[in-house]
C-alpha positions as CSV (number, residue, x, y, z in Angstrom):
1,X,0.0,0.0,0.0
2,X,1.5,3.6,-0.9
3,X,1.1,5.5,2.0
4,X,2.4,8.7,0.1
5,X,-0.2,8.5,-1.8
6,X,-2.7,8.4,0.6
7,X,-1.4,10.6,3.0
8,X,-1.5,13.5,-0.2
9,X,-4.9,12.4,-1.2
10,X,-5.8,13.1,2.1
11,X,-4.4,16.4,2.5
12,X,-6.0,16.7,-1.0
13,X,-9.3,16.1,0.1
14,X,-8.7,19.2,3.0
15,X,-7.3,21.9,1.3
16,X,-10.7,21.3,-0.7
17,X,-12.7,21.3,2.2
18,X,-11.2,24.3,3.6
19,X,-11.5,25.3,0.5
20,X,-15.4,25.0,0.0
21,X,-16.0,26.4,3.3
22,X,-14.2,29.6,3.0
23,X,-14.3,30.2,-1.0
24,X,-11.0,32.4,-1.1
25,X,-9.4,30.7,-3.6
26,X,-6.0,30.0,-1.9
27,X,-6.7,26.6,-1.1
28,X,-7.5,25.1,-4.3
29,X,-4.1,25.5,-5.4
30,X,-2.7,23.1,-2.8
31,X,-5.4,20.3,-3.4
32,X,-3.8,20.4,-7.1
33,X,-0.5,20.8,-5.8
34,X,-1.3,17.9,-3.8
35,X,-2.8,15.7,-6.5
36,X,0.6,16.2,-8.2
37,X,2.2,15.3,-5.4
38,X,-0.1,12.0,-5.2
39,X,0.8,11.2,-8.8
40,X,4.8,11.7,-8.1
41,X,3.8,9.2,-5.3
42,X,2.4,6.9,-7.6
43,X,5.0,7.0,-9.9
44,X,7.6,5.7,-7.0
45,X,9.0,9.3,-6.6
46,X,11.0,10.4,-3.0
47,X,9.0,12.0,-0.3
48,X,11.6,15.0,-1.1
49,X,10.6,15.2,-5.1
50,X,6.5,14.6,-3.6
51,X,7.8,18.2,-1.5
52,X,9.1,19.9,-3.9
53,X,6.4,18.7,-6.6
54,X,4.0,20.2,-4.4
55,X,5.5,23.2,-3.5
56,X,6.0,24.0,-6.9
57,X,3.0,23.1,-8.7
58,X,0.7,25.3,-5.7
59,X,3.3,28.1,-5.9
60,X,3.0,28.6,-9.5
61,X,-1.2,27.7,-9.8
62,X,-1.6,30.2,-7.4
63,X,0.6,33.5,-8.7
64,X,-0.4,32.8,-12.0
65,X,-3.9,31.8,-12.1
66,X,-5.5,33.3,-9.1
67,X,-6.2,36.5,-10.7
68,X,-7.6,35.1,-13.9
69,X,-10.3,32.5,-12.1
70,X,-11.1,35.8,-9.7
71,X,-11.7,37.7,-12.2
72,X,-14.3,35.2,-14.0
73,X,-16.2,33.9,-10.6
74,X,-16.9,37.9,-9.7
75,X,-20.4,38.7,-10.3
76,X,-20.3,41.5,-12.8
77,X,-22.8,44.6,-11.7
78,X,-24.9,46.3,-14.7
79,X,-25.6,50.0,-13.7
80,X,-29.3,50.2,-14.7
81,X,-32.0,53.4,-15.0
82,X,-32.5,52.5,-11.3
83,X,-28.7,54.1,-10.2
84,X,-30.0,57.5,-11.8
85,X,-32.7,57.7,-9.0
86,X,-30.4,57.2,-6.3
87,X,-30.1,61.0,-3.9
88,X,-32.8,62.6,-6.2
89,X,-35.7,64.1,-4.9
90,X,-39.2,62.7,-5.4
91,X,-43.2,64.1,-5.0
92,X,-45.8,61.5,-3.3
């Protein structure tokens, strides 16, 4: 039994938790850092190259994608006629 493997696809499985319960975005990055990890495990790769694997793969996900996914999950807000209204003065 590969307990490298397991013991990433178990971390997996909280950085995706904590991930769903806080929606930030930070944590994704390490549950795919960490299924990289699991397939360097898999592949019979040293609990150092599983490390660095990790550490890479979450470091890069996260500087260079963050922004982009961000960017396309924000709701985008349409002024309508209704903004116009706001702080005028009305007769009832």
């Amino acid at each position: 039994m590969n307990w490298d493997a397991i013991f990433w696809l178990a971390a997996m499985v909280v950085f995706l938790a904590a991930e769903a319960g806080t929606v930030t975005l930070i944590s994704i990055w390490f549950a795919l850092g960490a299924l990289g990890a699991i397939l360097v495990a898999l592949l019979g790769g040293g609990l150092i190259l599983q490390i660095t694997v990790f550490l890479l793969l979450a470091t890069i996900l996260l500087l260079s994608l963050r922004g982009i996914v961000r960017r396309h999950i924000r709701p985008r807000i349409s002024k309508t006629n209704i903004d116009s209204v706001i702080g005028a003065t009305g007769i009832v």
